[in-house]
N, C-alpha and C positions, 0 to 999 in steps of 0.2 A: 678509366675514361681520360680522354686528353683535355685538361679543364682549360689550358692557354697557352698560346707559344709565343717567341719573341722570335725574330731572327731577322733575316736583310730580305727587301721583297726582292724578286729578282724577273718575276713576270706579273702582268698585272695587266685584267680584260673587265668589262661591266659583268661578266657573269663568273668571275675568278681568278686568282692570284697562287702562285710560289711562292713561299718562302722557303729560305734555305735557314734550316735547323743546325748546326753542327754538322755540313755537310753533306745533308738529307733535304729534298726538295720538299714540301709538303704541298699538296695542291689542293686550295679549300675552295668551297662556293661562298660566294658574299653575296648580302643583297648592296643594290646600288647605292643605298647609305651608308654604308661602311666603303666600300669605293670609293665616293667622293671623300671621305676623311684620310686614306691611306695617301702616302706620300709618293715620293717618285723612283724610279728604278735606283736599287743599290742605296736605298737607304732604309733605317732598321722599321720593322712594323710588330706590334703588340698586340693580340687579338685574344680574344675568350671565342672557345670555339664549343662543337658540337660532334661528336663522332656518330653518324646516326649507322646503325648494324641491321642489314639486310642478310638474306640468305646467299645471295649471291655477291656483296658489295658491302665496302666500307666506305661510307662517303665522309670526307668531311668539312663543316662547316666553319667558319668563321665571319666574327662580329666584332665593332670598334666596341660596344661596350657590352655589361653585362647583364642590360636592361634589354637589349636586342636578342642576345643568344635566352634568356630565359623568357620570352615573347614567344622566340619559334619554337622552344619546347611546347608551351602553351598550346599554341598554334596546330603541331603537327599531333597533339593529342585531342584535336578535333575531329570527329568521325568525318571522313571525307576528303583531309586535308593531308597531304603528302609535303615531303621538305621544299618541292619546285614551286609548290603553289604558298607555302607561307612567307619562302625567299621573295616572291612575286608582291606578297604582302607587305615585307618588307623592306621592299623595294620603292614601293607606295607610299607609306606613310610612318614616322617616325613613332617608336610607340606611345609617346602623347597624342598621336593626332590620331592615331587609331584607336587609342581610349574614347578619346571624342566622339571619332566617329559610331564607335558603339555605344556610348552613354549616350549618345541622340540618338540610336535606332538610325543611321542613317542607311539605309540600304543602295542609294542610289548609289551613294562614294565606294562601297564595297564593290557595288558591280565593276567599277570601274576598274578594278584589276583583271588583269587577265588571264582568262578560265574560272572566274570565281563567277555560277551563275546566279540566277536567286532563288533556290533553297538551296546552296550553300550562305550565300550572302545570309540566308534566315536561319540556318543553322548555328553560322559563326556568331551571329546577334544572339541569339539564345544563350548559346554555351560561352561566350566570354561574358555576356552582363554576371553571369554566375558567380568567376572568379574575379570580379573586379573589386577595389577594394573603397573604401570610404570617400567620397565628394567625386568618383569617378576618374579617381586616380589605381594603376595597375598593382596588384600586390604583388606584383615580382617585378617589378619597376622599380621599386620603392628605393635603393642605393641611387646612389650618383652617377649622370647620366655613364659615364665613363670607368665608374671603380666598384666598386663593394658593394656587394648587396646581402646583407645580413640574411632577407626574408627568403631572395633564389638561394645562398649557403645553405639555409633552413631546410628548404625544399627537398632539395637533392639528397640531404639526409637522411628523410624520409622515405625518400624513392628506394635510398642502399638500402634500409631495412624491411621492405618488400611494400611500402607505401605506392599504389600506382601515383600518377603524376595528380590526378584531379582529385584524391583522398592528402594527399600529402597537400596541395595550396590550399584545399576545407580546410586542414588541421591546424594549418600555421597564419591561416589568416582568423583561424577563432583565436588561436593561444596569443596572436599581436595584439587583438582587442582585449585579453585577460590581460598580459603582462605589459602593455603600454609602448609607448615610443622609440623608449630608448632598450628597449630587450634586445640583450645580444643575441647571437645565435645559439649559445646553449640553453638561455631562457628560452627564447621560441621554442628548442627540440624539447626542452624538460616540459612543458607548456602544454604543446600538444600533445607529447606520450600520455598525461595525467587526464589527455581529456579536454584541454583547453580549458580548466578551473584553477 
């Protein structure tokens, strides 16, 4: 998987950007919150992306941090919800405010994006209040708006070793309340392999 590129943007729309890699153009989907933090033509852009694998297509993604790109994994492991509708999401709301928005049940703000109707809107309530993590903050948020996220590194580990995406954030949000705050990420994987005890 492509975990991040850096490179020079070289095109840049509200619904995607080029960067140029070592002479390779890479053409990612953003949502419009990562658009407004990228910079201006010909100059360098750092992104955590997303390669999502269809049968006919490789799309892929990019996000200014790492709290965005493991939102949309979240996101598109919702029954219902495809890469264009949670870029649409994330387009909307920055993943604090769409914590909010689900820790208050609010359905009316979910409507608000669009093609999200309301039993998705009642879906998405349902299945993120599941994986959300202590005081209604995201457990794969949990890094720096911008860098490291110990608990998404967690994740994805889990994913490698045949974890689907929602058995893998269960695991690693039991084994964050076993081993505490400050668990690295081989704490959280040793964590939850044992069990989360």
């Amino acid at each position: 998987m492509i975990d991040r590129i850096r490179g020079v943007l070289v095109f840049k729309s509200p619904t995607g950007i080029v960067v140029e890699v070592g002479g390779i153009g890479l053409a990612l989907s953003v949502p419009l919150t990562t658009f407004d933090k990228l910079g201006r033509i010909g100059e360098e852009a750092a992104l955590a992306t997303y390669l999502y694998v269809r049968e006919d297509a490789l799309e892929l993604f990019g996000f200014f941090s790492t709290a965005e790109r493991d939102l949309f994994r979240t996101l598109i492991g919702v029954q219902g919800v495809g890469p264009k509708m949670a870029l649409a999401i994330l387009s909307r709301f920055t993943p604090e405010a769409l914590t909010q928005v689900i820790a208050e049940s609010d359905l009316r703000r979910l409507q608000s994006v669009h093609g999200v109707g309301r039993k998705t809107a009642e879906r998405l309530l349902i299945e993120l209040k599941d994986r959300l993590g202590g005081k209604g903050a995201p457990v794969l948020a949990a890094g720096a708006a911008g860098g490291y996220s110990a608990i998404g590194e967690a994740v994805r580990a889990l994913e490698t070793l045949g974890f689907t995406i929602q058995q893998a954030e269960e695991a690693i949000r039991r084994a964050k309340a076993a081993a505490g705050e400050q668990a690295t990420v081989e704490d959280l994987i040793k964590t939850a392999l044992k069990g989360g005890s």
